[in-house]
N, C-alpha and C positions, 0 to 999 in steps of 0.2 A: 148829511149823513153823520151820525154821531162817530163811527169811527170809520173810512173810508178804506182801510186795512183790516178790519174784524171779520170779514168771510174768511180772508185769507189767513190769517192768524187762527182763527177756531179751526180753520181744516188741518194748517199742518199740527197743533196742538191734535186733534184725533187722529192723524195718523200719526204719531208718535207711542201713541195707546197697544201697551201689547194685547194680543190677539188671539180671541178662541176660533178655530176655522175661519180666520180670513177677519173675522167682525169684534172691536174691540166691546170690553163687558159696561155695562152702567157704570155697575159697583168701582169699575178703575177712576173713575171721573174726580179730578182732584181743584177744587175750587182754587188754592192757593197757586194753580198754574193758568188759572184763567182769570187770572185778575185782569180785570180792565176792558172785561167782555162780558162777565155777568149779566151785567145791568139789560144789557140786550139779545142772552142766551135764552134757552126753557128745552123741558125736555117733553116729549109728549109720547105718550101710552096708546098702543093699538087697541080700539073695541070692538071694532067692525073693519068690514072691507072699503077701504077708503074716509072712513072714521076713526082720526086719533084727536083725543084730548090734553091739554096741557095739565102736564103733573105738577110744573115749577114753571114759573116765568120771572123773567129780571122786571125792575121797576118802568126801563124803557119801553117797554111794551103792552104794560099798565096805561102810561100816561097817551102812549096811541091811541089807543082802543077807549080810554075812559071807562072801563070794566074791569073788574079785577078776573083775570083771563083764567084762575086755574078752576079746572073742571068744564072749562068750554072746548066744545073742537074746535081746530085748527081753524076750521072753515067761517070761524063765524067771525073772525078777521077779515073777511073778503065780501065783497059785495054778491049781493045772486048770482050775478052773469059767470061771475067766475070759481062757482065754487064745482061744479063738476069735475072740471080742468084742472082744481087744486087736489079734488079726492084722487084722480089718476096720478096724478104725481106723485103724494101721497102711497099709495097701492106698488108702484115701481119702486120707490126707495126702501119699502118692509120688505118686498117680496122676491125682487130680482137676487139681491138687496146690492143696493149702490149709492151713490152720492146724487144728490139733488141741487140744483141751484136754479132760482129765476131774480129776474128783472118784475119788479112789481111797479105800479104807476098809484098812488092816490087820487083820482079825478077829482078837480077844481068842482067846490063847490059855495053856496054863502058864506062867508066867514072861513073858508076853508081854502087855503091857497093850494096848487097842484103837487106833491109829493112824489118823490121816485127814490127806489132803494133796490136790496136786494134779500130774498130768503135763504137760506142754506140750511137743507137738512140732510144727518150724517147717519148711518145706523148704529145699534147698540145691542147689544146682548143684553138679556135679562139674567137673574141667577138663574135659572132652571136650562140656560143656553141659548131662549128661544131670541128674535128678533119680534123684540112688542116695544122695544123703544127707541124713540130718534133723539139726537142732540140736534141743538135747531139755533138759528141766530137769525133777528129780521132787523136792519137797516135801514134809516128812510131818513132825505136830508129834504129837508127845506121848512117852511116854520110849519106848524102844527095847524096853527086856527085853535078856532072856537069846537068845545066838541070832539066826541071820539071818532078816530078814522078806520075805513074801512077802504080793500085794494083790489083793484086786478091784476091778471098778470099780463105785463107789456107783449102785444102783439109787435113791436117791432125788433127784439131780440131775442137770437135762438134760447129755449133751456139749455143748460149743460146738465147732461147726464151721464154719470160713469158709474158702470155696474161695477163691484166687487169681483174681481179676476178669477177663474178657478169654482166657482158657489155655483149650483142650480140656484134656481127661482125656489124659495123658502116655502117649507109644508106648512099649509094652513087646511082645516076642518073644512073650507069651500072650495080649493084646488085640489088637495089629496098631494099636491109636489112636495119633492123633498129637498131639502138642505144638503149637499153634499161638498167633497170637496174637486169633484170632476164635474162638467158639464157641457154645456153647450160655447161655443167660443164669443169672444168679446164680441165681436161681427155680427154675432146672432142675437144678442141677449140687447144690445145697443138697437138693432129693427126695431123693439119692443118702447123703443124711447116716449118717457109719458109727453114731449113736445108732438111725436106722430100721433097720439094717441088722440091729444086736445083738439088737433088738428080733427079729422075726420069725423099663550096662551098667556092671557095676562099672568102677570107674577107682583108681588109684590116689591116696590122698591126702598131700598136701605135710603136713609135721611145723607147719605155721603155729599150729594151737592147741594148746598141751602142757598138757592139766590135770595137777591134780596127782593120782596114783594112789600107792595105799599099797602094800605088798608083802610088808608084813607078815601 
């Protein structure tokens, strides 16, 4: 793992982030506070239900992937099996709106030794207020291989999911729900966990966080 504290460090770094109803803004996002986490951050843009694309990605996650990752969805980090499972997670963390974490595995393959790491995505306000983007950080320790990697998500530890305290579940043009600041209780909104799940408007963003991207 390139940094074995960097979930934990990017989370309390955003909750630190002051906050419009409950969900801190893009635009707060201060590079010079997350130095030493870039490399392995990116922020991704809602397009669809269950479809966000990478706006920014650090160079460590270039060198994963062997693809320059901005403009791809999320999902194209993860192998087939597991991309349904990722859009629900995905779709919980825009719309509950809460905190996301898994356990991801790289399955052993030629020239590819096995990987295991962790994702963490956090939500963010756009200017317009809306929830269209995540802060996101992926971690994976072990050598690389040959070739770009792709994950699932580990079937032997829970997701941790934690809704935003106080928020309904976020108005979208497909649900009609609204954003507020009362709602249904932690209790109820956690049923909704995208781990039970698996089981069974854009806005433009200001240039404020430049990670660094390779191009090579």
């Amino acid at each position: 793992m390139t940094n074995p504290t960097a979930p934990r460090d990017l989370e309390r770094y955003w909750a630190s982030l002051p906050r419009l109803r409950g969900v801190p803004l893009r635009r707060d996002l201060d590079p010079a506070a997350m130095e030493g986490l870039l490399e392995d951050c990116f922020i991704l843009e809602r397009v669809a239900p269950g479809v966000a694309r990478f706006r920014v990605a650090g160079r460590n996650l270039h060198r994963l992937l062997g693809v320059e990752p901005r403009g791809l969805p999320l999902t194209a980090a993860f192998l087939p099996e597991a991309r349904a499972a990722m859009a629900q997670h995905l779709d919980a963390a825009f719309t509950t709106p809460g905190l996301v974490e898994l356990s991801l595995d790289g399955p052993r393959a030629v020239a590819q030794p096995r990987l295991s790491g962790k994702i963490l995505l956090l939500p963010l306000r756009d200017d317009h207020g809306q929830i269209s983007r995540l802060l996101g950080l992926l971690v994976m320790s072990g050598r690389r291989g040959l070739g770009g990697r792709r994950f699932t998500i580990s079937q032997t530890e829970h997701a941790r999911f934690e809704p935003i305290p106080g928020l309904h579940p976020v108005s979208t043009p497909e649900t009609g729900l609204k954003d507020g600041l009362t709602g249904p209780s932690h209790q109820t909104i956690a049923h909704r966990s995208p781990a039970r799940a698996a089981d069974s408007n854009k806005a433009e963003d200001r240039p404020a966080l430049r990670l660094v991207v390779s191009n090579s």
